[in-house]
C-alpha positions, 0 to 999 in steps of 0.5 A, a space after each residue: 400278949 405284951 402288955 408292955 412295949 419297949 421303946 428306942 430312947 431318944 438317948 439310946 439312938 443317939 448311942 447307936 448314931 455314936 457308935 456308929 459315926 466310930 465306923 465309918 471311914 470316909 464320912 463323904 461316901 456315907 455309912 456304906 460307900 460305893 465298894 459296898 455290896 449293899 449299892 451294888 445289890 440295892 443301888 439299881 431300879 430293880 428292886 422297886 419289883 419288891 415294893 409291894 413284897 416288902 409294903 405287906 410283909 411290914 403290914 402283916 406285923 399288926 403293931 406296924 399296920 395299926 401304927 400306919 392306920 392310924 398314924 399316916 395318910 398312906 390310904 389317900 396320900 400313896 405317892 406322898 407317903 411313898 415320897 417322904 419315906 424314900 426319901 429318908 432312906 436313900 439319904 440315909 443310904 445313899 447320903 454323905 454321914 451327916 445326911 444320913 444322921 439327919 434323916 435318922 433323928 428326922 424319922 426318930 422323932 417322927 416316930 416318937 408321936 406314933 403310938 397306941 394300941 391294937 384295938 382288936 385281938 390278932 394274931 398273938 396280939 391281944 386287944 389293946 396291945 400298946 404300940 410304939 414306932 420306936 418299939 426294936 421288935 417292930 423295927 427290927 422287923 420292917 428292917 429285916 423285910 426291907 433286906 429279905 426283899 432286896 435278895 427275893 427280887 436280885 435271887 429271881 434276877 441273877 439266880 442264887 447269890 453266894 453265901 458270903 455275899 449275902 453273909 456281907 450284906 446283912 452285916 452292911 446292912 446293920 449300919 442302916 439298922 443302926 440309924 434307927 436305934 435297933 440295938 445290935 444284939 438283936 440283929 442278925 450277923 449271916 444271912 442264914 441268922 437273918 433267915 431264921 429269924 424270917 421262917 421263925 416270924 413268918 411261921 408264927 402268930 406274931 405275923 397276922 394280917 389285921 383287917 386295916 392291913 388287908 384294906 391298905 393292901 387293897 389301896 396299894 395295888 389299886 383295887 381301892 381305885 373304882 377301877 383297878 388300873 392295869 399296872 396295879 394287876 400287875 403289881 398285885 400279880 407280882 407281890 402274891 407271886 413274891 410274898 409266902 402264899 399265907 400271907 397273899 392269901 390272907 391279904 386276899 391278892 389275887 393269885 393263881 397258877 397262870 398268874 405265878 407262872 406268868 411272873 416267873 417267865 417274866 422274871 426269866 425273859 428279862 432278867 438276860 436283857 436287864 442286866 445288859 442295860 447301862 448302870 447309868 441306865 439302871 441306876 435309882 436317882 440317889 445312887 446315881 446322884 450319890 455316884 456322881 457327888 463323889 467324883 465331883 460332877 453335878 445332878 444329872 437330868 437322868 436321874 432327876 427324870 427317873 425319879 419323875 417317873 417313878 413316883 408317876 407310876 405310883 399313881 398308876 399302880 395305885 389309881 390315885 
């Protein structure tokens, strides 16, 4: 289908991180700050529930799939990779301006090194189709997962969010797109821009899981392990009850009714009692480590604790 691909420069995304720089007003609170609603949303350990949502909806864009194949060790380094890449993006959005403008060049010349070609026909996709990291469609695209899960998940927590919030979201979030060079003509401005363009790539052949996709899939919820582990059910239990039924079908997660509905009313039972739960509490380790930097107080220990914890329950999940 493209026999061309497009490729964020080096001199484009340092435009981008200019401009960028322009907007912000406080480079200590970083490109969004504590008032945004983007920490507020995406600041708590909630939306770890949509790792697995957000993993396979990248993965079902072949170009990124064939990019994570033959370009990472997410097949048996899970937690490694799951280490470096948050990393990246909390500083990024959690970080003061220069830290984030640090992780934004880190990742883009990492990116640089990642390319080839789609070895089989998928999809849209020819054999042979080049691919690029720095590709804007391709980024646009993991993006847009990355902001879509983060309402999937607070939507089945505190129910339908008001429009104008999640209107502000997406313009916030641009900023976070901006660190990776996605030219802004390409970005949605409203949530319902944002949705569009989700329902016009999830009900195109653009999206389709290549056989190196479903195998990740496979390893990310465990079932690459002998065993699969307990928590890797249920992880899997969550991601096909969360992704469009296409896609978890195609990915071949187990799903059925009792399954969905078991989610559901877990969904439903805990959201009252976790949104009673401190902030301090629910917090990821970066907002509150970000939190605490901005009134002048050191790391605290439940943070460092937290993130312990959750790169331990990768392994559990994953089995690795």
């Amino acid at each position: 289908m493209m026999e061309k691909v497009a490729i964020v420069t080096r001199e484009q995304h340092e435009a981008a991180l200019a401009a960028l720089v322009r907007e912000v007003r406080d480079p200590h609170e970083g490109i969004l700050g504590p008032r945004s609603v983007a920490w507020r949303i995406g600041g708590d350990l909630a939306v770890f529930l949509g790792g697995g949502r957000a993993a396979l909806l990248q993965l079902a864009h072949p170009m990124v799939a064939y990019a994570v194949d033959q370009h990472s060790k997410t097949r048996s380094d899970v937690v490694g990779r799951f280490q470096r890449t948050f990393r990246n993006v909390f500083a990024m959005v959690f970080g003061e301006l220069d830290d984030a403008l640090a992780a934004a060049r880190r990742v883009h010349t990492v990116h640089t090194r990642i390319h080839g070609e789609i070895p089989h026909a998928i999809g849209a996709w020819r054999a042979h189709t080049p691919y690029h990291a720095n590709d804007p469609d391709a980024l646009r695209w993991v993006h847009a997962t990355l902001v879509d899960t983060t309402i999937a998940v607070r939507e089945r927590l505190d129910g339908a969010l008001p429009t104008a919030l999640k209107d502000t979201y997406i313009v916030e979030m641009n900023r976070f797109a901006a660190l990776f060079g996605i030219p802004r003509d390409l970005l949605a401005d409203s949530w319902a821009a944002h949705h569009a363009y989700m329902q016009q790539m999830l009900g195109s052949n653009l999206i389709a899981v290549a056989p190196v996709a479903r195998e990740m899939a496979m390893v990310l919820v465990g079932r690459g392990a002998a065993t699969q582990p307990p928590l890797g059910r249920v992880v899997e239990a969550l991601t096909a009850t969360l992704l469009p039924e296409r896609l978890a079908h195609d990915f071949g997660l187990a799903s059925s009714r009792l399954s969905n509905a078991a989610v559901r009313i877990a969904f439903a039972t805990s959201a009252p009692i976790y949104r009673r739960l401190p902030a301090a509490v629910v917090a990821i380790p970066a907002r509150s480590l970000a939190t605490r930097r901005l009134i002048g107080q050191p790391p605290s220990r439940l943070a460092a604790w937290t993130e312990r914890q959750l790169f331990g329950l990768t392994r559990q999940v994953t089995g690795s």
